[in-house]
N, C-alpha and C positions, 0 to 999 in steps of 0.2 A: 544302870547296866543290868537287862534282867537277864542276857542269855549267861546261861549257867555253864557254861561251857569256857566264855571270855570270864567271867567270872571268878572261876578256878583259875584261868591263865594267868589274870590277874595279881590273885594272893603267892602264886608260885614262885613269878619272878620280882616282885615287891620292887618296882620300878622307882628310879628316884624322881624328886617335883620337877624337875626338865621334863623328866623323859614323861612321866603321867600325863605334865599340859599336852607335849606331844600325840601320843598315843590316844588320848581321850579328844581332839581336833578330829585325830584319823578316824575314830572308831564312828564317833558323830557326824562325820560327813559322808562315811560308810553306808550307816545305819537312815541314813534319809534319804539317801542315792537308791537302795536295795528293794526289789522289787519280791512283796512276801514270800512268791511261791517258788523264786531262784535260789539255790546253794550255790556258795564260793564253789569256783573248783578247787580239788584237792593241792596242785600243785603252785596256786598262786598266792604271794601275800595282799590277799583284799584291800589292808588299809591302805595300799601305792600303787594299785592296780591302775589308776588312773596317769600316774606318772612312769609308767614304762614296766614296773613291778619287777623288785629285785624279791627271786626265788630264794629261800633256804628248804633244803632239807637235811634234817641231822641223823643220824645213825643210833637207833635206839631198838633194843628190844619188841616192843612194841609201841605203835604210834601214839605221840606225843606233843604238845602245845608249849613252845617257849615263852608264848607273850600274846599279849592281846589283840595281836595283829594279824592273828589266827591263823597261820600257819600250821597245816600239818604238814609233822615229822615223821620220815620213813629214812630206811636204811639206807646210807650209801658208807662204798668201803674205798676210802681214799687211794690213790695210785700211790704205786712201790717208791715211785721218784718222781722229785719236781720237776726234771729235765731240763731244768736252768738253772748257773751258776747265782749265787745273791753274793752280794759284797754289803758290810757293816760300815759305816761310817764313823770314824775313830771317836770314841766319847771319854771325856775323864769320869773317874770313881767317883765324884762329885755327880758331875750331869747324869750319870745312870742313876744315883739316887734321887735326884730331884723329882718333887711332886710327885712321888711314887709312896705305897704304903708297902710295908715287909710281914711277911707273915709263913708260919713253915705250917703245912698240913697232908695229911694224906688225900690223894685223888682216889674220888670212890665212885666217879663215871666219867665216862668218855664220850661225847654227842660228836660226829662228825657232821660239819655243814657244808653246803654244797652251795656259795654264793652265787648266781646269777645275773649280771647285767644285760643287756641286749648287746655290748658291745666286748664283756669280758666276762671271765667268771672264773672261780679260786672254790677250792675247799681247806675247809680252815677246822678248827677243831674249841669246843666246850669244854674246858673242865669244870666236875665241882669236885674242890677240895674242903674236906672239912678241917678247920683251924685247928693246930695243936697249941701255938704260940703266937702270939702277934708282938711284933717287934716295933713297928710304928703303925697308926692310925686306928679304926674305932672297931675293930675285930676284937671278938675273945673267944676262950678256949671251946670248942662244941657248934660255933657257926660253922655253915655250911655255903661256900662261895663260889659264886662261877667266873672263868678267866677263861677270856678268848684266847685262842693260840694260834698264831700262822707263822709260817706252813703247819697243815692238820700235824701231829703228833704221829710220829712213826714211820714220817717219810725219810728217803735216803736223799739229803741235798748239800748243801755246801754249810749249810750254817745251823742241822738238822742234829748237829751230834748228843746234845742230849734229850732231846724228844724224840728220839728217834727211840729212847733206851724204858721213855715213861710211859705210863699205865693203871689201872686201876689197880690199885695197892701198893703204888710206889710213894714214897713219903719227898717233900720237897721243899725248899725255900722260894720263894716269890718275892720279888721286886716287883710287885705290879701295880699300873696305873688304873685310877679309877675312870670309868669310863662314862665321859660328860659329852655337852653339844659338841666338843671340839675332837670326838673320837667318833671317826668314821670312816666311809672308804665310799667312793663316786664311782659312776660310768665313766670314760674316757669324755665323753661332750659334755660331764658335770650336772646333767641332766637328772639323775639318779643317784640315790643317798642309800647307802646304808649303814644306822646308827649304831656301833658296838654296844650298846647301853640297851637296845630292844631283847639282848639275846644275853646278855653277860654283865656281871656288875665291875669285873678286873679287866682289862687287856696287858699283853705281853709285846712289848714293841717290837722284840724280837725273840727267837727261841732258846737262844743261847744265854746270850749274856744277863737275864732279868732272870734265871732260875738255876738255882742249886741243887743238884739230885743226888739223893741219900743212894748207896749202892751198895753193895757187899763190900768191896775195896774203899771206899769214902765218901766224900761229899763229893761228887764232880763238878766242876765250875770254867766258865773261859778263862783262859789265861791271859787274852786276850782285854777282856773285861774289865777284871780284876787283878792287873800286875801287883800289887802290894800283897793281895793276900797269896798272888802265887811264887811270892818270893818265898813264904813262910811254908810253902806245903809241895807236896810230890808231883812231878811232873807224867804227865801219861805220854803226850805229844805232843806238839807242835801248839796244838787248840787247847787242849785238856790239862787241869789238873786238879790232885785229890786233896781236900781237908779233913784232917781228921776225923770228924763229927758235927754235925750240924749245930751244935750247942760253939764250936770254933767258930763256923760262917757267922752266926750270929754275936758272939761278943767283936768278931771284928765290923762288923757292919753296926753294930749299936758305936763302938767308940767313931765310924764315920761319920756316925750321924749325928755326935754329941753335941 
């Protein structure tokens, strides 16, 4: 890999052995296709260009490389509202924790991405949280993680109540899944992949229920999610309520896990 450019993309996002076979396929049938004196365009991912090319651009200060798949990243500022209702699908306190790892840290960026299919398209959101605590799986204190988010953070939607509130500098628990082959999202014809794992090493299956936000008034949590631990703590609404202290979310979710 001599361009120095994928290079750096490479050590940034430290991709797992899936996702490397993958990526390294792409970059290699990129790199033999590629005609010396032509540049990528700016707004295409090169390594899928030949299968229809699903866009990202993410929201960064200044322009930025997720992954090897070279992508540039430019600003985009997600709408106020998804302007469509979502409905959760009823899980036990059980199945929300399955296969998932827990971990509380604070979010110290925000990437907004701009997913394009030819037949749909979402913008979703990056966070990196740095680790305060790992409560299951192979995190420790001072890593630094990134966790898909959809809907982007900060929209006003039906199931948006606590991303709606997070940001960089908000402190947070995570239920999140690690993101393998089996984590991704298609075009409508199935035609077109894209792999959560290229852009993030966590995903959140949903905005609510997989994340605990630290707040001035508590921890907020679904109620919805988590009926057990909202029998034990303050009610806000209908969706919401408050636990005392994240160091509470955490000892009830270790005796879940016991």
């Amino acid at each position: 890999m001599r361009n120095e450019r994928l290079a750096a993309a490479w050590d940034e996002v430290t991709p797992d052995a899936t996702t490397q076979e993958r990526l390294l396929q792409r970059i290699e049938a990129a790199n033999a296709n590629a005609a010396p004196a032509r540049r990528p365009a700016r707004w295409r991912v090169w390594a899928l260009a030949a299968a229809g090319a699903v866009v990202l651009v993410a929201a960064a200060v200044v322009p930025r490389v997720f992954g090897p798949h070279g992508v540039t990243v430019n600003r985009v500022d997600p709408p106020e509202t998804l302007g469509v209702a979502l409905a959760l699908t009823e899980m036990t306190e059980d199945e929300l924790l399955a296969d998932n790892d827990i971990f509380a840290g604070e979010i110290v960026r925000v990437d907004g991405i701009r997913v394009e299919f030819s037949d749909w398209n979402d913008t979703m959101s990056v966070l990196t949280v740095r680790v305060d605590q790992a409560v299951r799986g192979a995190l420790t204190p001072g890593d630094e993680v990134t966790v898909l988010v959809h809907p982007a953070i900060g929209l006003d939607c039906s199931i948006c109540q606590l991303t709606a509130g997070g940001g960089v500098g908000t402190t947070g628990l995570f239920v999140a899944r690690p993101t393998d082959e089996n984590a991704w999202a298609k075009s409508l014809d199935g035609s077109e992949v894209f792999h959560y794992s290229d852009v993030a090493r966590y995903w959140l299956p949903d905005p609510v229920r997989y994340l605990f936000l630290d707040t001035p008034e508590g921890v907020a949590f679904s109620r919805f999610g988590w009926p057990s631990l909202a029998a034990q703590s303050a009610p806000v609404d209908a969706d919401i309520s408050l636990a005392p202290s994240l160091g509470a979310v955490e000892a009830f979710l270790r005796a879940a896990i016991a």
